[in-house]
C-alpha positions as CSV (number, residue, x, y, z in Angstrom):
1,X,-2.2,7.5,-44.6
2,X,1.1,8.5,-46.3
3,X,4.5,7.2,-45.1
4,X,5.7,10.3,-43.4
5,X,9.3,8.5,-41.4
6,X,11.1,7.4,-43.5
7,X,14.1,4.8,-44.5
8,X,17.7,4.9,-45.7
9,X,18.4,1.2,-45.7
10,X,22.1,1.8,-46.8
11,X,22.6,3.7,-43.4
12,X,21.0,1.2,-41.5
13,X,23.2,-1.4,-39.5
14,X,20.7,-3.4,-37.5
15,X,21.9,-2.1,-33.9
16,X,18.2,-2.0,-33.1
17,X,17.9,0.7,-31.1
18,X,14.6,1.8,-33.0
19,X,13.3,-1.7,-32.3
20,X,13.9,-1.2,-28.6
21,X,12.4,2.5,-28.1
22,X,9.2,2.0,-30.3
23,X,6.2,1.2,-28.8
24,X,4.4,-0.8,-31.4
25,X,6.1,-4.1,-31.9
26,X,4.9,-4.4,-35.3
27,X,6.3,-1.0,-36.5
28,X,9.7,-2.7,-37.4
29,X,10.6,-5.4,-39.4
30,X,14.0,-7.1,-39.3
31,X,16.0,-9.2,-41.9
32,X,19.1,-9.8,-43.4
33,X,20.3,-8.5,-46.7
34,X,22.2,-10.3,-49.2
35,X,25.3,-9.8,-47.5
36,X,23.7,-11.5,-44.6
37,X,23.9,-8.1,-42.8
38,X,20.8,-7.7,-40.6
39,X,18.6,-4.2,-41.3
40,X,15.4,-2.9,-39.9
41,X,12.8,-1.0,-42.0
42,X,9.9,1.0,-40.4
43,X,6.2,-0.7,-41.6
44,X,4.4,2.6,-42.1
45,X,0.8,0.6,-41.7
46,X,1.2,0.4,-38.3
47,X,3.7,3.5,-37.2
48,X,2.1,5.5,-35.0
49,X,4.1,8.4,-35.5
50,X,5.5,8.9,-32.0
51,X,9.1,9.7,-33.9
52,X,11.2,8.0,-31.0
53,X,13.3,6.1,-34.0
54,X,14.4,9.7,-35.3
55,X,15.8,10.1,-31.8
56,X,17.2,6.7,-31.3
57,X,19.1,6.3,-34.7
58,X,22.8,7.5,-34.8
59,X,23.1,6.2,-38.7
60,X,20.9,8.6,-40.5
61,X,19.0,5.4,-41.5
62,X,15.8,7.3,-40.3
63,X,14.1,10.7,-41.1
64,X,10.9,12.5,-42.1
65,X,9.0,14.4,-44.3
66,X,6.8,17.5,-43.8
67,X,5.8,20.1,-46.1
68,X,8.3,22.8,-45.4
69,X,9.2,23.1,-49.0
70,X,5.8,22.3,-50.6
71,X,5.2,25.5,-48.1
72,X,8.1,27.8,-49.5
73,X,7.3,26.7,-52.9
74,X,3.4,27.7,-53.1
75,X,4.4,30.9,-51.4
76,X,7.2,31.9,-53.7
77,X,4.2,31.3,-56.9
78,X,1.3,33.5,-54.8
79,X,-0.2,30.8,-53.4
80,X,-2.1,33.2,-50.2
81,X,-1.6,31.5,-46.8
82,X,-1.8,32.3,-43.3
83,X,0.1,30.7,-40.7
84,X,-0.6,29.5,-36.6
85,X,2.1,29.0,-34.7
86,X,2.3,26.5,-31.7
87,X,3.4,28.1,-28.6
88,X,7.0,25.9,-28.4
89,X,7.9,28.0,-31.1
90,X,9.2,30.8,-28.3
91,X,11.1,28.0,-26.9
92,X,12.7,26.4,-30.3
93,X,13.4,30.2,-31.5
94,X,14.9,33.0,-29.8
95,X,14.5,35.3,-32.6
96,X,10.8,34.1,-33.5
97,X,9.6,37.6,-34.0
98,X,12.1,38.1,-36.8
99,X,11.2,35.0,-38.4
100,X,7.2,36.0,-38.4
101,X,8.7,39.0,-40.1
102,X,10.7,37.2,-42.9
103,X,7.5,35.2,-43.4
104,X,5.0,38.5,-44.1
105,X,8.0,40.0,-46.4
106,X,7.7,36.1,-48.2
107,X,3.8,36.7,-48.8
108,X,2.2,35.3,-45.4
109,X,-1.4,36.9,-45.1
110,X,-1.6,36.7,-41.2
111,X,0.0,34.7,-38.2
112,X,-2.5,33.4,-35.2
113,X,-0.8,32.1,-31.6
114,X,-2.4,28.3,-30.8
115,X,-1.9,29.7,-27.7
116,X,-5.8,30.8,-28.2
117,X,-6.7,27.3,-29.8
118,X,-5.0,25.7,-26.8
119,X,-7.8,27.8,-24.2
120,X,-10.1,27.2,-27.1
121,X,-9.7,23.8,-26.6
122,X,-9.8,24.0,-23.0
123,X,-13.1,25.9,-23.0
124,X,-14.8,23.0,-25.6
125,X,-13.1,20.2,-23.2
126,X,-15.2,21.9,-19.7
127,X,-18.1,22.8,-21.7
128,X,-18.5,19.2,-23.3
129,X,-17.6,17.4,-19.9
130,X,-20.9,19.5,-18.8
131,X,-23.2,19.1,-21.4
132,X,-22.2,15.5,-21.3
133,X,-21.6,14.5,-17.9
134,X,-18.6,13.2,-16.2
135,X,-17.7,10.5,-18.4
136,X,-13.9,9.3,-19.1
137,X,-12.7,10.4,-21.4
138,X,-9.1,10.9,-23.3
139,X,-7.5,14.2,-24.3
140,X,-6.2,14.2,-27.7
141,X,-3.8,17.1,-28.9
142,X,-1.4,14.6,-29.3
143,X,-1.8,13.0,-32.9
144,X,0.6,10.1,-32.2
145,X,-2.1,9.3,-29.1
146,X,-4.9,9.7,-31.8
147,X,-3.4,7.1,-34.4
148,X,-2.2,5.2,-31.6
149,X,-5.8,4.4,-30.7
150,X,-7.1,4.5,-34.3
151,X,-4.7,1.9,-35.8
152,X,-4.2,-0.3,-33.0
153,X,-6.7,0.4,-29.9
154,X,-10.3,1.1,-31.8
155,X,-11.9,0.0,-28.5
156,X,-10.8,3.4,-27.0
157,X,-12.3,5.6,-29.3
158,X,-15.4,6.0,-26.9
159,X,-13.4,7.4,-24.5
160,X,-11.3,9.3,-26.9
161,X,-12.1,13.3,-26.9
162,X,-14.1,14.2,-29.7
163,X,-12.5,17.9,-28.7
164,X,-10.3,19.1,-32.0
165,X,-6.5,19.5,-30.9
166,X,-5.4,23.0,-29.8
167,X,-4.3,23.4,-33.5
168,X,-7.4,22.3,-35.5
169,X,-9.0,24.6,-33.1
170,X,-7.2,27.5,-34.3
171,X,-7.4,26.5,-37.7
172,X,-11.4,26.3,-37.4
173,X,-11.1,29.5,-35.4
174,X,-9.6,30.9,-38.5
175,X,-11.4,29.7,-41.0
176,X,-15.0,29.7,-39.7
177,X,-15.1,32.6,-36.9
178,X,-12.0,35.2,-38.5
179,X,-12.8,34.2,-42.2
180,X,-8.9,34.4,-43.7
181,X,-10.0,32.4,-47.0
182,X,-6.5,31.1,-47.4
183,X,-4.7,28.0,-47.2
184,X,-3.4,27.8,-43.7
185,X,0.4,26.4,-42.5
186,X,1.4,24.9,-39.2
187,X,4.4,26.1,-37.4
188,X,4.7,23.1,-35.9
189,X,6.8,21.1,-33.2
190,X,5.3,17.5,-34.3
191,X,6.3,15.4,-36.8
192,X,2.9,13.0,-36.4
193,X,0.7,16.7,-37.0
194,X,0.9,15.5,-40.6
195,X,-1.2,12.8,-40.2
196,X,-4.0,14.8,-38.4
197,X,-4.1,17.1,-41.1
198,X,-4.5,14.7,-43.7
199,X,-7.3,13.1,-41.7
200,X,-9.6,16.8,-41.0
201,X,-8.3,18.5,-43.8
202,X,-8.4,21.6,-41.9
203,X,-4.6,22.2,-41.9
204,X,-2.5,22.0,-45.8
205,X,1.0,22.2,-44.9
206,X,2.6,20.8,-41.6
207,X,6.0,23.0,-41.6
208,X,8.3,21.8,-38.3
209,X,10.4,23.6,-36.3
210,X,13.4,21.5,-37.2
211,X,12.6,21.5,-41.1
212,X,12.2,25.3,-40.9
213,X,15.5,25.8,-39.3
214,X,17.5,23.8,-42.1
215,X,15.5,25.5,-44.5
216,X,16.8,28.7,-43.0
217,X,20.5,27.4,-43.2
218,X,20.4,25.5,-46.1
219,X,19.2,28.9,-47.6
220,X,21.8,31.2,-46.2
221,X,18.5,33.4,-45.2
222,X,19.4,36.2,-43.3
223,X,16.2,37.4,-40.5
224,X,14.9,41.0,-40.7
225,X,16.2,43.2,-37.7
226,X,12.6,43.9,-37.8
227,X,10.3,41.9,-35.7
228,X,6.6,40.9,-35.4
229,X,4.0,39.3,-33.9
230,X,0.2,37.3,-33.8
231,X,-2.3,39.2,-35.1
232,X,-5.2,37.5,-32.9
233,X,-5.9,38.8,-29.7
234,X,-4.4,37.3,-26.0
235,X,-5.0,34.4,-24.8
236,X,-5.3,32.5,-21.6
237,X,-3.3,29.7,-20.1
238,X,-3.3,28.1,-23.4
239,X,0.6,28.9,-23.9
240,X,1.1,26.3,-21.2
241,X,-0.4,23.4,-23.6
242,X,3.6,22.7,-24.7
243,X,4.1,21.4,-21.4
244,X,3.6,17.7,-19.6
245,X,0.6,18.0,-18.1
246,X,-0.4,21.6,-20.2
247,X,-4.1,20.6,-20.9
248,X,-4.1,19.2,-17.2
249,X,-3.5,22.3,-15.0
250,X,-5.3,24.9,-17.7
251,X,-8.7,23.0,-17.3
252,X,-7.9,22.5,-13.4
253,X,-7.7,26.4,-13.6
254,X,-10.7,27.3,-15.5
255,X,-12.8,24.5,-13.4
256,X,-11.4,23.7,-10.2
257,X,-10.9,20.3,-8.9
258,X,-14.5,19.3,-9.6
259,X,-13.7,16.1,-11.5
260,X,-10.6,14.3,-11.7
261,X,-7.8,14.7,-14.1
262,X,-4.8,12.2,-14.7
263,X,-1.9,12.6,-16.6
264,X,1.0,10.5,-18.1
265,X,3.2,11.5,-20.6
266,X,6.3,9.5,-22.6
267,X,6.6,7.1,-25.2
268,X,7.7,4.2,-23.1
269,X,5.1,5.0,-20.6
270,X,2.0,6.0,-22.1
271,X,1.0,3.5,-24.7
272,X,1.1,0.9,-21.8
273,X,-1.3,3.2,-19.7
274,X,-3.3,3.2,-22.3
275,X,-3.4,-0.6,-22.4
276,X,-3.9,-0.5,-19.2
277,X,-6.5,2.0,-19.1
278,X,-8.2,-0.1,-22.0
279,X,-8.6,-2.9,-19.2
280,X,-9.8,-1.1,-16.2
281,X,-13.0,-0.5,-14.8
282,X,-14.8,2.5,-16.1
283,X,-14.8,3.7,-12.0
284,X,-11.4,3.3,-11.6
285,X,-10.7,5.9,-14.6
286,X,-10.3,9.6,-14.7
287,X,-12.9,12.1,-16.0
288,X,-9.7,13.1,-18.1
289,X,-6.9,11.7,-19.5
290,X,-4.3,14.3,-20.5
291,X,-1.9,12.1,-22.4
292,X,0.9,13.1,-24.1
293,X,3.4,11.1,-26.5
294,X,6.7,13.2,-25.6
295,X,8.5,12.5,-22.4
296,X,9.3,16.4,-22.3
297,X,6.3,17.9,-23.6
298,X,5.8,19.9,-27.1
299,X,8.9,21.8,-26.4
300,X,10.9,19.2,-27.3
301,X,8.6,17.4,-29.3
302,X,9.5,15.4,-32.4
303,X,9.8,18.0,-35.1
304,X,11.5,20.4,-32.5
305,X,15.1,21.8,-32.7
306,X,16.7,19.7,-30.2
307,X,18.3,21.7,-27.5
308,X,19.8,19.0,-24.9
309,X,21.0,21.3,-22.8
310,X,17.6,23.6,-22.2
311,X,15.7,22.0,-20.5
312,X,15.8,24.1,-17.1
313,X,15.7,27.0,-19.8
314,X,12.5,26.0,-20.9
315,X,11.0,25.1,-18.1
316,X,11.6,28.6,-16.8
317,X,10.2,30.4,-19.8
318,X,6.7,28.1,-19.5
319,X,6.9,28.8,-15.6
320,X,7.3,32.2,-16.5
321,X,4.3,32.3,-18.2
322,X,2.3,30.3,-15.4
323,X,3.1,33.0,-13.0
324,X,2.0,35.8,-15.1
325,X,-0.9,34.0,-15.9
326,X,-2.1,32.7,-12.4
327,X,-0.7,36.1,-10.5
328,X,-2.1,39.0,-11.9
329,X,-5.3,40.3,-10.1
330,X,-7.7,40.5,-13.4
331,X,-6.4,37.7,-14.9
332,X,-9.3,35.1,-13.4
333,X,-11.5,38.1,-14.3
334,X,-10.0,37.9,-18.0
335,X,-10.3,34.4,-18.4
336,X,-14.0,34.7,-17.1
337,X,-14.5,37.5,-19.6
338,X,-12.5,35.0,-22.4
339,X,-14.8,31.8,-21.7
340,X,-18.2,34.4,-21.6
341,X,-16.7,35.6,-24.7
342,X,-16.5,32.2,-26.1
343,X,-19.7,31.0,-25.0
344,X,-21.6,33.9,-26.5
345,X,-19.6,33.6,-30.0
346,X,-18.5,29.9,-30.7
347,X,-20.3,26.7,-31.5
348,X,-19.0,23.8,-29.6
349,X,-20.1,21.6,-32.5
350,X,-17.7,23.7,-34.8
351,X,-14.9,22.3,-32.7
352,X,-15.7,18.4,-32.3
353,X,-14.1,15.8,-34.8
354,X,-15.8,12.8,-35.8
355,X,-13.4,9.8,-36.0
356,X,-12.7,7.0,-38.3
357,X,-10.8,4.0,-37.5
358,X,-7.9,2.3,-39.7
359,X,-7.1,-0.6,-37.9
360,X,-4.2,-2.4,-39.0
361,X,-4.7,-6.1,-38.8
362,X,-2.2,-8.1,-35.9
363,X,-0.6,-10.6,-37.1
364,X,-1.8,-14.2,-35.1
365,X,0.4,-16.4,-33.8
366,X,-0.6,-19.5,-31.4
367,X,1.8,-20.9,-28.4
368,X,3.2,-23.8,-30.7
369,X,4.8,-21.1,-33.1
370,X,6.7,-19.2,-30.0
371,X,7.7,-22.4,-28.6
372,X,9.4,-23.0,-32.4
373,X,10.9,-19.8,-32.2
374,X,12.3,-20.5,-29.1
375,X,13.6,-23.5,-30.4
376,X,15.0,-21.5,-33.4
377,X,16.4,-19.0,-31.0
378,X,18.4,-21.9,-29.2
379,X,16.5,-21.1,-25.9
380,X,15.7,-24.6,-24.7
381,X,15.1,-24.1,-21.1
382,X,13.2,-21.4,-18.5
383,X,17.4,-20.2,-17.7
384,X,17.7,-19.2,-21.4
385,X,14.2,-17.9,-22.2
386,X,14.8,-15.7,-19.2
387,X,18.3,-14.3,-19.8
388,X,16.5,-10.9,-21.2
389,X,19.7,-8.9,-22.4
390,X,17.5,-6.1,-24.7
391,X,20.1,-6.7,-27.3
392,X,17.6,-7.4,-30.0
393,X,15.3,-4.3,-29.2
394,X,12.9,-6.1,-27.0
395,X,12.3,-6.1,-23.6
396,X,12.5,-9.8,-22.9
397,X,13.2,-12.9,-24.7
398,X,9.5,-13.9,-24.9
399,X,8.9,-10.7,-26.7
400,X,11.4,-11.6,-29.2
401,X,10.1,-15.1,-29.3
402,X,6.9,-13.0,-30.3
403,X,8.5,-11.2,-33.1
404,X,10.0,-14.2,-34.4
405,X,7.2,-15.8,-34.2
406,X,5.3,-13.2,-36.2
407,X,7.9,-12.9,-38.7
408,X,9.3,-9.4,-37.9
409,X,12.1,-10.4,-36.6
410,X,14.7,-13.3,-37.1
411,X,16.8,-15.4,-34.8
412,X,20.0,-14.2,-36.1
413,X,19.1,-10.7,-34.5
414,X,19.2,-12.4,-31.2
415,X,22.6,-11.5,-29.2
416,X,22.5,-14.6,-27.3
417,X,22.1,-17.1,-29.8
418,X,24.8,-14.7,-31.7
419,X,27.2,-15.8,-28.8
420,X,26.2,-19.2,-28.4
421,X,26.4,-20.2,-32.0
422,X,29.9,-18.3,-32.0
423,X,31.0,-20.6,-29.2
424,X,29.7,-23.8,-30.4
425,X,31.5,-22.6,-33.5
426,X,34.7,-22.1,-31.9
427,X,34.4,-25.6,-29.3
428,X,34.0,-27.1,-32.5
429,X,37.1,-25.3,-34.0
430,X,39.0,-26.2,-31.4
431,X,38.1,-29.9,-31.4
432,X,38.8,-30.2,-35.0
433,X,42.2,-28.1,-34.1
434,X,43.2,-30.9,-31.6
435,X,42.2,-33.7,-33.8
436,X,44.0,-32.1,-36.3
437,X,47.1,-31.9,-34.3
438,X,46.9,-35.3,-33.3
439,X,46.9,-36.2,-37.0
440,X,49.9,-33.7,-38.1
441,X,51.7,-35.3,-34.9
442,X,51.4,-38.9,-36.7
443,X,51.5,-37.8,-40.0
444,X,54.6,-35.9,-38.6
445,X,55.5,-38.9,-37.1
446,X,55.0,-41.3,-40.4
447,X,57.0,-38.7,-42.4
448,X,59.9,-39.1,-40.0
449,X,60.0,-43.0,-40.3
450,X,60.0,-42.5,-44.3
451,X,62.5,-40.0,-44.1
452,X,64.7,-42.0,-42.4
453,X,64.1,-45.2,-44.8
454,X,65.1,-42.8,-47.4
455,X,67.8,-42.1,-46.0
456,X,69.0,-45.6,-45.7
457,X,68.2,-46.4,-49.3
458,X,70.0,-43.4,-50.4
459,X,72.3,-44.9,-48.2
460,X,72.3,-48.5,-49.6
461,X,72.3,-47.6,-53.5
462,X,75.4,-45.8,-52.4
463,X,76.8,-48.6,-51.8
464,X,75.5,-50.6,-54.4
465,X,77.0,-48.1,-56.5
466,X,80.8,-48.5,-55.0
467,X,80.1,-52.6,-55.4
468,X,79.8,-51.8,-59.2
469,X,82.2,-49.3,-59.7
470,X,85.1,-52.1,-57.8
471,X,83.3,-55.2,-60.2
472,X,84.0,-52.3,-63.5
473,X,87.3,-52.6,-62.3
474,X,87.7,-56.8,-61.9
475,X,85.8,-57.1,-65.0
476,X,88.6,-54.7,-66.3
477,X,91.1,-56.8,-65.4
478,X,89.8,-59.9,-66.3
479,X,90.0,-59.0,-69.9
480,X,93.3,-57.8,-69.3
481,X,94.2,-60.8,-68.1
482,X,92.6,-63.0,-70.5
483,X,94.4,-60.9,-73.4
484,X,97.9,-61.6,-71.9
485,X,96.5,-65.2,-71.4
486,X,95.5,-65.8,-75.1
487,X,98.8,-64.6,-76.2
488,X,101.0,-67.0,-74.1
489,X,98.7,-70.0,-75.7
490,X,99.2,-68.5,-79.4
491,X,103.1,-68.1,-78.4
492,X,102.5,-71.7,-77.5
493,X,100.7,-73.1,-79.9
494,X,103.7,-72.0,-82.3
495,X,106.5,-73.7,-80.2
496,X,104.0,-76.7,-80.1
497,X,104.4,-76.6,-84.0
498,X,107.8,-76.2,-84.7
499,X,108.7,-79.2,-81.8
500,X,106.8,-81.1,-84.7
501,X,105.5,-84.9,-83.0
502,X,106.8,-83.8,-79.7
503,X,104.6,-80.7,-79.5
504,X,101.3,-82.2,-80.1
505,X,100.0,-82.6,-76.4
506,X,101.9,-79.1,-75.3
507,X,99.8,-78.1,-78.6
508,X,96.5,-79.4,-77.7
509,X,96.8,-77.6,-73.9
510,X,97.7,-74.2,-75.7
511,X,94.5,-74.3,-77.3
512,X,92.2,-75.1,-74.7
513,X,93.9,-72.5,-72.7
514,X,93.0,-70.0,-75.8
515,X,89.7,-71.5,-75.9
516,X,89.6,-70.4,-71.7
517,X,90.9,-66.9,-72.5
518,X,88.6,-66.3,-75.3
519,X,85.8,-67.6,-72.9
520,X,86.8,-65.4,-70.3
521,X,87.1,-62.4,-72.3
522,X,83.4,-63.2,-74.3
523,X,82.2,-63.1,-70.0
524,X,84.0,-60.0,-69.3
525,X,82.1,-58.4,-72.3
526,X,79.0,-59.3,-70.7
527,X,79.4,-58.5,-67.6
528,X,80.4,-55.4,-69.1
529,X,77.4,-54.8,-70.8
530,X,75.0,-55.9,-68.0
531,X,77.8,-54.0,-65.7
532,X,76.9,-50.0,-67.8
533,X,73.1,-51.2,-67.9
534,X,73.2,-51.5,-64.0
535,X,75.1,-48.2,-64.0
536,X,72.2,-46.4,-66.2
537,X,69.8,-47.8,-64.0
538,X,71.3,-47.1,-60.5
539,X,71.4,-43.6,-61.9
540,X,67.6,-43.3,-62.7
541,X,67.0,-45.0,-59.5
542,X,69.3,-42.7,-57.7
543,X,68.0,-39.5,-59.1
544,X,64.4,-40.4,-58.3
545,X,65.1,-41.9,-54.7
546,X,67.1,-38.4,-54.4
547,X,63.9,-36.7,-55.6
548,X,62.0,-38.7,-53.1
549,X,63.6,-37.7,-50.2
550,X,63.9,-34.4,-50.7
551,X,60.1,-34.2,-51.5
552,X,59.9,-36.3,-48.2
553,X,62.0,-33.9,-46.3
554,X,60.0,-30.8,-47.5
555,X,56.8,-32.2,-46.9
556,X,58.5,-33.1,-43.2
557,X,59.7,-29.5,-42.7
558,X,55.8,-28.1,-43.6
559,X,54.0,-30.6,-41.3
560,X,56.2,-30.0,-38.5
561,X,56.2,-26.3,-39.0
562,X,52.3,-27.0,-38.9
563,X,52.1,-29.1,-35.7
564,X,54.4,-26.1,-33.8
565,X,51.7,-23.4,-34.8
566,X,48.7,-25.8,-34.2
567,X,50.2,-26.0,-30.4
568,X,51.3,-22.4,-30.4
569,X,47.0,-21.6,-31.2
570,X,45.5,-24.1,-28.8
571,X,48.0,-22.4,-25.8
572,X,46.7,-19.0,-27.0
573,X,43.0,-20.4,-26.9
């Protein structure tokens, strides 16, 4: 089966909403990139085509792909085709006609209404129901329903309606009844179509509403004033197929209320009822099923033109055509004639399909591994594994614990956790914020008490320096004085000569007191000496103490500055 939705990863920015509007939990698979962004990619082995992601995304991250231009492109080389056209196409195009007309100018052999394969299909539907007694059994126009129950219900393919879709039964109608002997093209308002026309190979190019419209633009085309329209005759109540419950009221019609019919329509609602109808008891079921992927109907199915605003609009048109249909006086008379007409010229065997399953494994899990991934989603307790935002795409938290469990999904998708982690984060910030405020505070505090020793030993070495400077100037005078000193006792010593024998004691007292002032001076030298030394080294000590405490008093300013904005943040918190 080919991937027909499709991915832009780059456009993606995990807000889950496809997670939370696609039925198949398996469909999507979250992770996180390298950036540690978190991105969810569709797992085409299990998409059932019900196109609710093309819907849900606002990011462009998801599209799909039909055969529009494969179409254009085989028509513009000769390729011959003809061309159905499903009924919504009156709804998705006001000028329809014109376009039918723009198609035949393009090469288009002929153009058949489904509105025929639709009563087709309602005729093969009573007339099986008859032949085969009032079994239950499951409509299937709807392709998403079909792969639905193919790929991940097989155990409803007994009651699945062997009945071709309104669209294969055009296309056999063609092909085997009005012999056209071309390829034939789908006007189409279903994206999932595609896959039923790989499967029957009846159908070669699925061309959507939506894709023909931006073909249309892209291409600047401008429509014919000239208009056309089918080629095959009128049909029945067929044209009411594109509504919710279509296949429902046109067989109630035809056959009265002689067996019951159900209905349920939807993407959120039917895959569940068929769950449920998997489970009940074969009693309790309908005869028929008429199930329908799209909440709205065909009208606004998922390869329509979305028109959010015509809903009443179209709702009139189909009602329009009810009334016509159910109102006029020969019209049960016609649709007699119709059904006589089929029964005389169709084979019901022409218009039964023959099914083959593709299941796509599930993947196991037991209860241990979604109690670990409640455990890796933080959810300890019944409180938490209850709390059920739908953040993460998923109705509840034990569905998420499912998808984590199974690996599609991750823990770090979880809003919850998220939150929780972001507060435990931020207790913890703000722990580490007091604790680090308590240490700037002593830190602040220690600084202070070595600022202020600095400052005192700047202080003291002041001092120190003022004691030298005042010693400088006694050692100064010392020398001064023993100068003066040694002069008197040589001026001595030479009286002490010239008094001759009377001089020799005055004589020996003038040279000890030289030998004094020689003594003192040799004292003051040193003191001198050791006096500039000091000096040299009260200057180094100076200039580094100075260096200190200005270091000291930077580093003070910084870690006060630091404890005020610390206190300023943890008010703010």
């Amino acid at each position: 089966m080919r991937s027909i939705i499709t991915n832009d990863l780059d456009k993606c920015i995990g807000c889950n909403r496809c997670v939370r509007v696609c039925p198949i939990y398996e469909a999507n698979f979250a992770w996180t990139d390298s950036k540690g962004n978190v991105k969810v990619r569709i797992e085409n082995s299990k998409c059932v085509g019900c196109g609710s992601c093309l819907d849900a995304c606002h990011h462009g991250s998801r599209n799909y792909e039909d055969d529009t231009e494969r179409f254009f492109n085989d028509l513009r080389t000769g390729v011959p085709i003809s061309v159905f056209a499903a009924p919504a196409v009156k709804s998705n195009f006001d000028d329809y006609e014109r376009i039918f007309e723009w198609l035949r100018s393009l090469g288009v052999r002929t153009i058949y209404d489904v509105s025929l394969g639709a009563d087709i299909c309602t005729w093969a539907h009573i007339r099986y129901i008859q032949k085969n007694g009032p079994k239950p059994i499951i409509s299937q126009p709807c392709p998403a329903i079909v792969n639905y129950i193919l790929i991940h219900r097989n155990g409803l393919i007994k009651h699945l309606s062997p009945v071709h879709s309104p669209m294969l039964c055009t296309a056999v109608y063609m092909n085997k009844y009005e012999k056209v002997g071309t390829k034939i093209a789908a006007l189409s308002p279903c994206v999932a179509k595609s896959y039923e026309f790989d499967a029957t190979h009846l159908v070669d190019y699925n061309v959507t509403f939506k894709k023909l419209n931006e073909y249309i633009q892209k291409n600047h085309i401008a429509l014919p004033s000239k208009r056309s329209g089918f080629d095959n005759y009128e049909a029945g109540l067929g044209s009411l197929y594109p509504m919710p419950g279509g296949l429902k009221e046109s067989v109630e019609f035809y056959a009265g209320k002689q067996f019951r019919v159900d209905k349920s329509e939807g993407p959120r609602f039917v895959y569940r009822m068929l769950g449920e109808y998997a489970r009940a008891s074969a009693e309790k079921l309908p005869v028929l099923f008429d199930v329908l992927n799209c909440q709205e109907g065909c009208n606004a199915g998922t390869g329509c033109i979305k028109k959010h605003d015509a809903f009443f609009d179209i709702s009139t048109k189909m009602d329009e055509l009810r009334q016509t249909a159910i109102k006029e006086d020969d019209h049960r008379q016609y649709v007699e004639d119709l059904f006589k007409k089929f029964d005389e010229t169709l084979k019901l065997d022409d218009f039964i399909r023959h099914y083959i399953p593709t299941p796509a494994p599930s993947i196991r899990i037991t209860p241990a591994k979604i109690e670990e991934a409640f455990i890796a989603l933080g959810k300890y307790d019944k409180e938490s594994r209850d709390f059920s935002c739908g953040a993460c795409g998923c109705d509840n938290c034990l569905d998420m614990a499912w998808q984590v469990a199974k690996g599609i999904n991750i823990p770090e998708n979880c809003a919850k956790k998220m939150h929780d982690d972001v507060s435990k984060e931020h207790n913890e910030a703000m722990t580490l914020s007091k604790t680090n405020l308590s240490s700037f505070e002593t830190v602040l505090n220690e600084t202070s008490r070595i600022k202020s020793k600095m400052e005192e030993i700047t202080s003291n070495i002041g001092e120190i320096t003022s004691a030298i400077v005042s010693y400088d100037r006694m050692v100064t005078d010392i020398e001064r004085i023993s100068e003066r000193v040694n002069i008197i006792a040589l001026n001595a010593s030479v009286e002490a000569a010239k008094a001759g024998q009377y001089g020799l004691a005055f004589g020996v007292v003038a040279k000890e007191i030289r030998t004094l002032a020689q003594s003192s001076a040799n004292s003051a030298m040193q003191t001198k000496e050791a006096s500039e030394k000091a000096n040299v080294a009260i200057k180094t000590v100076n200039k580094v103490v100075s260096d200190v405490s200005e270091n000291v008093k930077a580093s003070y300013d910084n870690i006060s500055e630091a404890t005020k904005r610390s206190k300023e943040m943890l008010i703010k918190r």
